[in-house]
C-alpha positions in Angstrom: 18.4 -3.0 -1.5 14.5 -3.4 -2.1 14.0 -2.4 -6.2 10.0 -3.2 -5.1 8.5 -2.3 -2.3 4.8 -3.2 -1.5 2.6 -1.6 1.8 0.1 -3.3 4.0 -1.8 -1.3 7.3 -4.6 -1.5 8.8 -7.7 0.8 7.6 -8.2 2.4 11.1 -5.5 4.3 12.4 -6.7 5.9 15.6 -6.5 4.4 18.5 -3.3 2.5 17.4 0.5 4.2 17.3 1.1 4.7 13.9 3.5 7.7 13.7 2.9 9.0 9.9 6.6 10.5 10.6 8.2 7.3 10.7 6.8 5.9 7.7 8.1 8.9 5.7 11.4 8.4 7.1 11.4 4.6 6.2 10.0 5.9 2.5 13.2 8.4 2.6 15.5 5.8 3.1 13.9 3.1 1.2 14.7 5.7 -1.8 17.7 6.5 -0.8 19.1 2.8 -0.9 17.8 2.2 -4.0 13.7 1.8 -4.1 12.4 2.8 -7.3 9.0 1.3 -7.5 6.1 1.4 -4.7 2.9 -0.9 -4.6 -0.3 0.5 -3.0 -3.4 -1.6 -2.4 -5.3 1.9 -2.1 -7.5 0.9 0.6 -8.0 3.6 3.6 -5.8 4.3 5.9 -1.7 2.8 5.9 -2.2 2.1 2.7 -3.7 5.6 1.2 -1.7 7.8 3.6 1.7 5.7 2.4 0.7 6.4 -1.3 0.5 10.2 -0.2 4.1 10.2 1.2 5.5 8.5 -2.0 3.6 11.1 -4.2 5.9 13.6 -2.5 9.1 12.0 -2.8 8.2 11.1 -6.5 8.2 15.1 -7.3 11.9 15.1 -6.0 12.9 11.9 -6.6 10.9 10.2 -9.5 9.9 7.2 -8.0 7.0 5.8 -9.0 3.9 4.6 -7.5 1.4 1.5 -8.6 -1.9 1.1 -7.0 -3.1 -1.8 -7.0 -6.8 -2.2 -7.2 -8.8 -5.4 -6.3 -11.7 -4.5 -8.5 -12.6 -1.4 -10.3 -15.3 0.1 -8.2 -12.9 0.0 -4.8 -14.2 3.2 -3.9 -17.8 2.8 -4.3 -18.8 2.9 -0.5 -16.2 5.8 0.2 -17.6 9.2 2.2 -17.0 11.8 -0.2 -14.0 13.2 0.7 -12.1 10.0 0.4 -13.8 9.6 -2.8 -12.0 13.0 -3.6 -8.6 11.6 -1.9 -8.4 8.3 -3.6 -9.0 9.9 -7.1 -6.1 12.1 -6.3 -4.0 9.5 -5.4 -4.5 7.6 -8.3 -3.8 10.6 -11.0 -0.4 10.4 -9.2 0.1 7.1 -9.9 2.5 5.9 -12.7 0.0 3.0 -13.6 -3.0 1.5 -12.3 -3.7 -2.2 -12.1 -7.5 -3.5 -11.4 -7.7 -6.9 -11.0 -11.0 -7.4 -11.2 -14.1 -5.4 -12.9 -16.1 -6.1 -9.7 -15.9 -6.5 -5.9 -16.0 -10.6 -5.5 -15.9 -12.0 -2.4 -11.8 -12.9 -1.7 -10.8 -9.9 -4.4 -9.0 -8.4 -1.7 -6.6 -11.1 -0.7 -6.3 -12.1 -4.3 -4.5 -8.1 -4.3 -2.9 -8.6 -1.4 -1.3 -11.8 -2.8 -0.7 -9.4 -6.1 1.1 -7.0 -4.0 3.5 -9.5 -2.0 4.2 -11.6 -5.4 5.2 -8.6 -6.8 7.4 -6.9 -4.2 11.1 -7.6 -2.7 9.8 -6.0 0.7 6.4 -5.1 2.2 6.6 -2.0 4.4 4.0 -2.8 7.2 2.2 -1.3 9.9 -0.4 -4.6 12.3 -1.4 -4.2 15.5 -3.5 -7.3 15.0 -3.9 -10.8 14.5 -7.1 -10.9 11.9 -8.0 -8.8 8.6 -6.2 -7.7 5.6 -2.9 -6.5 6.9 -2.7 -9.9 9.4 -3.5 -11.9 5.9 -0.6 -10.3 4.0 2.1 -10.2 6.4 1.2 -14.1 6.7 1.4 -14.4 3.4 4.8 -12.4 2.7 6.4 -14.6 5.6 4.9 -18.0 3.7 7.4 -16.7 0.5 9.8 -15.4 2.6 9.4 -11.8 1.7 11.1 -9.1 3.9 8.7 -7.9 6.4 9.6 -3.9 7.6 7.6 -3.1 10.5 6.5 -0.2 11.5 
């Protein structure tokens, strides 16, 4: 049983085999073994559509979500409808943690590192070997953190 669990995907989707139905049914029984508390880095992508699924499950449920933002102005450079998506997401959200005031360069692996310290499992979805999501999963298996793949 996982109390925490953190997420970790890459940004672009297409072109790669996520399968949005199997990360809601590894959400499902995340809760139903005993999850109560999800971490989101809120970046596009895994991360935001994972935050979606848990915002559904928390209606029935009451989990409860965390994002976890590497610096307070994350979705400056959004299009506008992610602007719109992101701010949804986050008046969802049980609480919101912003690590930093402004985007410095390493603020997103110092929230990645947030999000691993802070979990007992990272649900993750890499089909590479660079970036954010290659950088966590790294990280998770340097502290011996549960790794579920999707």
């Amino acid at each position: 049983m996982y109390k925490t669990v953190a997420f970790s995907g890459h940004r672009v989707l297409k072109g790669y085999d996520f399968d949005p139905a199997l990360m809601d049914r590894v959400i499902f029984n995340l809760i139903k073994t005993g999850t109560e508390n999800f971490l989101c880095g809120m970046a596009l992508g895994f991360d935001t559509a994972a935050a979606e699924a848990v915002l559904e499950y928390k209606k029935k449920y009451g989990v409860k979500l965390t994002a976890v933002l590497p610096c307070a102005d994350q979705s400056e450079s959004f299009g506008e409808a992610n602007k719109i998506r992101y701010e949804r997401i986050l008046g969802g959200c049980d609480e919101v943690i912003t690590l930093s005031d402004e985007y410095f360069k390493g603020c997103m692996h110092a929230r990645d590192r947030y999000l691993v310290e802070n979990c007992d499992a990272v649900v993750c979805f890499l089909r590479k070997k660079s970036g954010g999501t290659f950088y966590t999963v790294s990280y998770a298996k340097k502290l011996n953190i549960p790794l579920i793949e999707l």
